[in-house]
N, C-alpha and C positions, 0 to 999 in steps of 0.2 A: 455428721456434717462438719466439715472444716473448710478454709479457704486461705489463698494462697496468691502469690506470683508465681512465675516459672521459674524462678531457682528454687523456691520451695520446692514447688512441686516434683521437682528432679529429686528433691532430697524423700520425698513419700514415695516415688514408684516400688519403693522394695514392699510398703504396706499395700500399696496398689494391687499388687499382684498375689500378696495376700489376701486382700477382701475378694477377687473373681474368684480363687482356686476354694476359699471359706463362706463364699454367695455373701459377702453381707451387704445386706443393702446400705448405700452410702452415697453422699453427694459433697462432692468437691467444686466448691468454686475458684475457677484459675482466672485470675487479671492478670491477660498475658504482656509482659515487658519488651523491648529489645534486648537479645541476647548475640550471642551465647555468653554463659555466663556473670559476671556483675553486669554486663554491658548498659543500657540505658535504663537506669530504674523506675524514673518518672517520666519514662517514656512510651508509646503505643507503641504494638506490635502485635503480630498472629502469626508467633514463632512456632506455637507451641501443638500443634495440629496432630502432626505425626506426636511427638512424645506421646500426649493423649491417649493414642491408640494403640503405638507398640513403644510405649515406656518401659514397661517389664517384659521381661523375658516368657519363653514362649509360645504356643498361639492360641489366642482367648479372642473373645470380641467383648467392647463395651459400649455404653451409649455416650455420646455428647450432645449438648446441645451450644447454638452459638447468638447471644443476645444483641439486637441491635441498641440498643433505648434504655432508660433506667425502667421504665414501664414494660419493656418485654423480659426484663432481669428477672423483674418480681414475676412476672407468668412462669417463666421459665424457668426459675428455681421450683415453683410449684410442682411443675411435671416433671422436675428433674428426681424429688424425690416421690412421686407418684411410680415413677418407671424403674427406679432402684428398688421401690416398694415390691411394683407386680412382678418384676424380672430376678430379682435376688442378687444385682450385680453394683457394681461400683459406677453413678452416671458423674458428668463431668459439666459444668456451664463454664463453657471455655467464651468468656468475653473479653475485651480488648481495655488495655486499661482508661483509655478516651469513653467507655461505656462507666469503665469504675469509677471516674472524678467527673459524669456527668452529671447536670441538675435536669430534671425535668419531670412531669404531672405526672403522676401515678396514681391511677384509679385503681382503689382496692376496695376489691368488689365485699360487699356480708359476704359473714361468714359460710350463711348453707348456699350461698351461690360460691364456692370454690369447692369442687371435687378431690374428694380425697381419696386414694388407692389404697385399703387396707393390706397389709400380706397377707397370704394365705393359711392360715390355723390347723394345724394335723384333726381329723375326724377318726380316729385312731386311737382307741387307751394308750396310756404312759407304756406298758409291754410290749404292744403290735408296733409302737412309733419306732422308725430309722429317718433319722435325718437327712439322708442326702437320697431317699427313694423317691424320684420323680411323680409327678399325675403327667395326665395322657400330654399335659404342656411343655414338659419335658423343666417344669420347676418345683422342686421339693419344700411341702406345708414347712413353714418353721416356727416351734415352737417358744413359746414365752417363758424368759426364766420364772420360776417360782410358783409354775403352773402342773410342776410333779415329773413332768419330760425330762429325762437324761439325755444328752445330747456331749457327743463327743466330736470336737472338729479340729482338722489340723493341714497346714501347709501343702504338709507331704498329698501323693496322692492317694485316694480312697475310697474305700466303699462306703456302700449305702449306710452303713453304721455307723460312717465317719472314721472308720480305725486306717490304720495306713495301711498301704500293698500297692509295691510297686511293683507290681507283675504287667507284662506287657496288654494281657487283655483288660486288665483295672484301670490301665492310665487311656487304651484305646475308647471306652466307656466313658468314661468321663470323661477327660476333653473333646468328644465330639459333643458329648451332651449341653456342654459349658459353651460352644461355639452357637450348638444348633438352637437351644432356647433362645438366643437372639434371632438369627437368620431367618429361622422361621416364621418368628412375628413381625418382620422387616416390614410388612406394609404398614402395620398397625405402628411403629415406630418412628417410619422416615415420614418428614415433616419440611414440604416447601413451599415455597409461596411464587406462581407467575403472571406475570404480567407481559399483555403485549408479545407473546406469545403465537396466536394464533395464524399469523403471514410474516413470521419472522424469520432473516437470513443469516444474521446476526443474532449470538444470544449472548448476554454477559451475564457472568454467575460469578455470585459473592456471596458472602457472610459473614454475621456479625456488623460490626458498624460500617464496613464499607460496603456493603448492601445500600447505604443511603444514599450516597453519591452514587453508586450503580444506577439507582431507579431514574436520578435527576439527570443522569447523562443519557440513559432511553430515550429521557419525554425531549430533551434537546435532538436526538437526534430526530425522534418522530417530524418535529416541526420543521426539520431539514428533507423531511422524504423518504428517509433512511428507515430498513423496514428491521428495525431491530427491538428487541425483548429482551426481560430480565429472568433468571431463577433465581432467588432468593433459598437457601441453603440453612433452614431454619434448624433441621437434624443433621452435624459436621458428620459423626459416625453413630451407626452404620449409612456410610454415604450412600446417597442416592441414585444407584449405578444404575436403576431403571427406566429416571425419569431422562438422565443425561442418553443413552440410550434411543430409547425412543425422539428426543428430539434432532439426535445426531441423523437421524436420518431426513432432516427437516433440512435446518439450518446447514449453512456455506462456514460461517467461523463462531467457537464460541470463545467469546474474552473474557479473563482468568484477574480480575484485577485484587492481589493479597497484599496486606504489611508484611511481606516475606520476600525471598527468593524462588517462590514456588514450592507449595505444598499441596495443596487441594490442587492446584492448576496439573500435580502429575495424574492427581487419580480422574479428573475429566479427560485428559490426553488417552487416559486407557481407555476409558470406556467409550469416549469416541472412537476408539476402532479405525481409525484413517478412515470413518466416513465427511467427517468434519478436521479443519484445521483449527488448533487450539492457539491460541496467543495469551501468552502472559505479561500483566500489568505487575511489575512486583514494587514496592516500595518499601527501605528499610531503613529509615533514616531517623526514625519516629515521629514521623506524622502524619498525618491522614493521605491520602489520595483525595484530590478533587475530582467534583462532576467535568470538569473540562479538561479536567488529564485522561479521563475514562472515555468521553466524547470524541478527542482526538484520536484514541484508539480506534472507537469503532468508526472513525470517518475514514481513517485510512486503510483500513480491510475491507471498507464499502465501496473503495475506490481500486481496489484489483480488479 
């Protein structure tokens, strides 16, 4: 586990992309800055979305998750390495640094009330054990040094022994494998939170700290008559292409409100499909977005 800014973490994606291609489990915390590079350092922002996901080269999938609260920090580093733990990959708590120099209550529950994800253990003698030979999950046991297991792991690409071969069917093999052990658990992964929802025309979706002001520009519009709802985007990646999806065919617009120029606001644009119009809220100045910058948004989409 290690933790970071975003120019750091520019400076880790070469090991990034070494920990998905070598499974190890690992958890990175990014308090993301304004960028690009030195740019605002004591300042918010939610630049750092895409690098996250395609930082390194490639195509792999990882997990992110994105915190609003210092109390959903501490949950969410918890599952962050629970899910590097079951999944064997590199997860990410991408929060905002207005989440990093926050103060507030955190309930930290006893100990056997927090869930812990053990890895998986070869059942396998030290001779039958290959390190990179899947179960039906499509994630390979990993052994504990000094438990007798040879394990050989490397960069390059490889077989189940770990040895290198870069032959076209050994790199087709694995990198689907390395994509699909994600994709596959996608339900069990992706993680939102809605509200108001139900006869909504209007949906605004956010994550991380400007989820807060998303929820408080709903309930103002609610009390205007305005028939709008929030997603709440609690899993960044693998994004939630099915909930946005399914609601696309609900909702008239959904608003995109990021500390960015638009990132997440493109991948709702795809997955709405031109059943829904998208509008983005972007803010990059380093400082938060208010509930009545958010509210003005959706008053005036309310009003086409």
């Amino acid at each position: 586990m290690t933790s970071t800014s975003g120019p750091g973490f520019s400076l880790m994606t070469e090991n990034f992309g070494l920990g998905v291609m070598m499974e190890v489990p690992t958890v990175i915390v990014n308090i993301q800055r304004g960028g690009p590079s030195t740019g605002l350092p004591t300042l918010t922002a939610q630049g750092d979305v895409m690098q996250a996901k395609w930082g390194s080269h490639g195509p792999y999938e990882i997990i992110a998750l994105s915190p609003d609260s210092p109390q959903e920090a501490f949950d969410l580093t918890i599952r962050c390495f629970n899910l590097a733990e079951k999944y064997r990959v590199p997860t990410v708590l991408l929060a905002s640094e207005t989440v990093g120099h926050s103060a507030g209550k955190v309930v930290v529950p006893s100990e056997d009330e927090i869930e812990l994800v053990e890895r998986k253990k070869p059942s396998v003698p030290p001779e039958e054990y290959l390190p990179y030979r899947p179960d039906e999950d499509l994630i390979p046991p990993m052994a504990h040094a000094g438990e007798g297991y040879a394990v050989c792991t490397t960069g390059l690409t490889h077989d189940e022994k770990g040895y290198p071969d870069v032959s076209p069917e050994t790199q087709e093999t694995l990198i689907t494998r390395l994509n699909d052990k994600i994709r596959r658990h996608r339900d069990e992964i992706v993680d939102v939170e809605e509200a108001n929802m139900e006869d909504a025309e209007i949906a605004v979706v956010a994550y991380g700290q400007v989820s807060r002001p998303a929820k408080r520009a709903v309930r103002m519009a609610r009390e205007e008559g305005i028939k709008a709802g929030s997603i709440k985007l609690i899993t960044v990646w693998p994004f939630a292409d099915h909930i946005i999806q399914k609601w696309a065919k609900q909702v008239k617009v959904f608003v995109v409100p990021e500390l960015n120029y638009g990132q997440i606001y493109l991948e709702v644009r795809r997955e709405a499909g031109g059943d829904s119009d998208v509008v983005l809220v972007p803010r990059m100045g380093g400082r938060l977005i208010t509930p009545q910058e958010i509210y003005q948004e959706i008053k005036k989409v309310s009003e086409k």
